[in-house]
N, C-alpha and C positions, 0 to 999 in steps of 0.2 A: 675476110674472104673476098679475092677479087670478084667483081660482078660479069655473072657470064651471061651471053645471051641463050635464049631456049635454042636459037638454028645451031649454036655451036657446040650445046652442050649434044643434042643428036647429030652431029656431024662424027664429034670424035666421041662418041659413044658409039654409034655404028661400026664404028670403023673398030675402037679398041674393043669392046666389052659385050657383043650381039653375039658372038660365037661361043660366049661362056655359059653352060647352061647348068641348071642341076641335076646333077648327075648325069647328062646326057641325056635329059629328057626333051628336049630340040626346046623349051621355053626361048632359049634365047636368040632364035628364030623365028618368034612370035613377035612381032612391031604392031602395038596395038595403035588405031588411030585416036590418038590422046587429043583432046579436046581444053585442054589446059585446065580443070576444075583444078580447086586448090584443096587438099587435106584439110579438116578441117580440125578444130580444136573440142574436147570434152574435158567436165568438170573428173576428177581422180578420185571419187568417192572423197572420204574427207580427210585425206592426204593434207590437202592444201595447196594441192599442186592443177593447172590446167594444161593438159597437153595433146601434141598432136595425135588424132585417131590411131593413125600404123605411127608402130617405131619402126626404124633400120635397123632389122635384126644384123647384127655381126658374124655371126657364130654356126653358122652350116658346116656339116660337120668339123665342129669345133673341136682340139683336144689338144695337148701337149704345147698349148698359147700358139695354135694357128686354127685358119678355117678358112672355107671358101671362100670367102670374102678375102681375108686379109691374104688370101694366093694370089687373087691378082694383081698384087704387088702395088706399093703407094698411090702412084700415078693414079692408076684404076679406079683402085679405090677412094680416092681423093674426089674424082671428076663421079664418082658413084652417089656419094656424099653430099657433096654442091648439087647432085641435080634433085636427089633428094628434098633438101632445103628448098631449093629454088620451086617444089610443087609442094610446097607447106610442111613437111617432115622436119620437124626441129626436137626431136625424140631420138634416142642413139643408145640402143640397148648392149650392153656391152659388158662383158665379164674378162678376167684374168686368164682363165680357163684357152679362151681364144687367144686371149693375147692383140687386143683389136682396142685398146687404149692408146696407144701411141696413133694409129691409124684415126681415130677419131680426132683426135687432139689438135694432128695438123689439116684435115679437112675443117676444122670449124675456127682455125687459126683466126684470129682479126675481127671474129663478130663477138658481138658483147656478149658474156657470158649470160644473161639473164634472157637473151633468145631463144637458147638450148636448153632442152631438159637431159641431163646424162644419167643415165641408169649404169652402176655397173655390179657384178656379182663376185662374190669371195668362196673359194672351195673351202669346207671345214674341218675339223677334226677332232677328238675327244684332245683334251689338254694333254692327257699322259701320251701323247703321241710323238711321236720323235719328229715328222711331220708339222707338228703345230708351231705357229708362228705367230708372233704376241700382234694383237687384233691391232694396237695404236703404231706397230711397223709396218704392217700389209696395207692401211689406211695411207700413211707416208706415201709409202712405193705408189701405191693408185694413183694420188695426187697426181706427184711427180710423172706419171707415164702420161696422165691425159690431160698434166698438165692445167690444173684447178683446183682451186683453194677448198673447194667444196664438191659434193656429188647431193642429186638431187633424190636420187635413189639406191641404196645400197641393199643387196638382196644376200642370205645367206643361199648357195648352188646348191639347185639341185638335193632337195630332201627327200629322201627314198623308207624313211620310216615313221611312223607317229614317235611323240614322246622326246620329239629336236628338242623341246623347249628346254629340258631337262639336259639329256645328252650334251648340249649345247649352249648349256647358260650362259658361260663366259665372254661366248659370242654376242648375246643378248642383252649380258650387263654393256662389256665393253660399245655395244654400236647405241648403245643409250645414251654415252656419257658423248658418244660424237656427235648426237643429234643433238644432246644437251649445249656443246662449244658448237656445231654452226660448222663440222663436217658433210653433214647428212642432213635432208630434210625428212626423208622420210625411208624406214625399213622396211624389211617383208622378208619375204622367201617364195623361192622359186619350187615346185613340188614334182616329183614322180611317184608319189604315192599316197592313194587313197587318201588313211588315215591320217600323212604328214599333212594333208590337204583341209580335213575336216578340222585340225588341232589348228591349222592356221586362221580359218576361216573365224576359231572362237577365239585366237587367244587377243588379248585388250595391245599386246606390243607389236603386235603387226600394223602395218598401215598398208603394206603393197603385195598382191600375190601374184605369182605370175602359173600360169594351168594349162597345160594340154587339152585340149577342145577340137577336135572337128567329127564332122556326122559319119564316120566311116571305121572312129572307134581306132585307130591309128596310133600306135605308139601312147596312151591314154591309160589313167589310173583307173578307169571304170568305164562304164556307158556312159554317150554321152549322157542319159538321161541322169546316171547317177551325179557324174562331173558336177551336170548345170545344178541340181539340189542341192550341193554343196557351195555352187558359187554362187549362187539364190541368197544361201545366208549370208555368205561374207559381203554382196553385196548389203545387204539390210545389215549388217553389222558397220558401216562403212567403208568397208575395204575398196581402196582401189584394185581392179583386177586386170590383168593380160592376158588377153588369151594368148598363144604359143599350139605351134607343130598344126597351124591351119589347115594348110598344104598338106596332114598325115606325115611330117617329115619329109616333104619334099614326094612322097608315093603316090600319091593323088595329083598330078597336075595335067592330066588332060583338061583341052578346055572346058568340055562340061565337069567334070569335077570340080575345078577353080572354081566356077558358075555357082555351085553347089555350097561348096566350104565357102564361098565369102557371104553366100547368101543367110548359108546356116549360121556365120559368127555375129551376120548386124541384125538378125529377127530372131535368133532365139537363144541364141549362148548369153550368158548371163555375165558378159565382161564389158568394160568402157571401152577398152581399144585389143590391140592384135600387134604384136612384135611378126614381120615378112623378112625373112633371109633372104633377099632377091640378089643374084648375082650380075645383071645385068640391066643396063638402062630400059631396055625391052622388054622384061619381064616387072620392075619398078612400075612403069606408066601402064600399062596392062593392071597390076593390082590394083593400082591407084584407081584407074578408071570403074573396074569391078566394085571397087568399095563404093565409091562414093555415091553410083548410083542409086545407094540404096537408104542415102542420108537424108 
């Protein structure tokens, strides 16, 4: 990755990427006076893994292998990326679903791979499915999009009911045998529901989860109160945990509410770090700044 300077990377952030906001919530209007702290790094429960605090989430509203992010077209997203990196984010949360693997792949062109941690996520389906596609080809194709012999986290999307483990064994054998060769470091699953959540948090094949958390009960499997007892245990089980949907899915970003949800994720959600969809450099160093304070 070529080395850019901080004045350039806000020169042509300003200029390209300040007016893209979520959802037209003027964030990207907001130029916070960034003080240059750097993200900082935590242990991943016992993943094995150490990474940075926020990932660069990809994936606002994400569907049909695009998202907010990957709208604003390479360039953007490239220079969104690098400046990422460049305030300590070397975390790149990333699913198929979005389609924001290739977009990763050449934003981290040229650094060693052992800088980055790459998460990316697989949509599933029952085997009898006409849909289903053999878990050691979708592994291929990832490689190949983001461009990496390995992925440091591979998550089953999006589980909407208990009892995946079953539903979904194949999945479960198959991303074994890739952890087993030295595709994966480590597995999980991403949750939309309760019970998928509480089966993850027990079961001994997980290593990574990823959870909906913020105080406003926003797009979430339960209260927060109930979430965080859930991810209470997965942490004591050693689960590494993500929190996700901070922001309420992007509905909560006035500034005190930001104030709010970042404060609620570093003193009482029960997670190591936080995946941020940020769509622009201005909205980036604003979370950044919010978080860190409170490390």
């Amino acid at each position: 990755m070529e080395k850019i300077s901080r004045r350039k990377f806000i020169l042509t952030g300003t200029v390209g990427l300040a007016g893209l906001s979520i959802a037209g919530k003027g964030l990207g209007n907001v130029f916070s006076r960034s003080n240059n702290v750097m993200v900082d790094k935590v242990k991943f429960g016992n993943s094995g893994l150490t990474v940075s605090r926020i990932a660069m989430g990809t994936g606002t509203v994400g569907t049909n292998r695009a998202s907010n992010q990957t709208r604003l077209g390479m360039e953007n997203f490239v220079k969104l990326a690098q400046h990422a990196y460049e305030r300590g984010i070397n975390f790149f949360d990333m699913a198929d679903l979005y389609g924001s693997m290739p977009y990763v792949a050449e934003s981290i062109k040229g650094l060693p791979r052992e800088n980055v941690t790459l998460l990316t996520k697989l949509w599933t389906y029952e085997q009898s499915s006409d849909r289903f596609e053999p878990v050691p080809q979708v592994l291929d194709r990832f490689r190949k999009e983001a461009n990496t012999d390995y992925f440091d986290v591979i998550l089953m999307h999006c589980m909407q009911r208990g009892n995946w483990s079953e539903t979904r064994k194949v999945y479960l054998d198959e991303l074994s045998k890739a952890k087993q060769n030295g595709i994966v470091k480590a597995v999980g699953v991403s949750c939309h529901n309760l019970d998928a959540l509480a089966e993850a948090a027990d079961s001994p094949w997980v290593d990574v989860i990823m959870a909906r958390i913020n105080p406003f009960t926003k797009h979430m499997d339960g209260s927060p109160d109930e979430v965080n007892a859930v991810l209470a245990k997965a942490v004591q089980n050693g689960k590494g945990v993500i929190g996700m949907k901070i922001f309420g899915q992007g509905e909560n970003t006035s500034d005190p509410e930001r104030e709010q949800s970042v404060e609620f994720a570093m003193k009482q959600a029960n997670i190591h770090c936080m995946t941020l969809g940020c769509e622009s450099i201005a909205q980036m160093d604003d979370s950044i700044d919010k978080v860190m304070r409170f490390v």
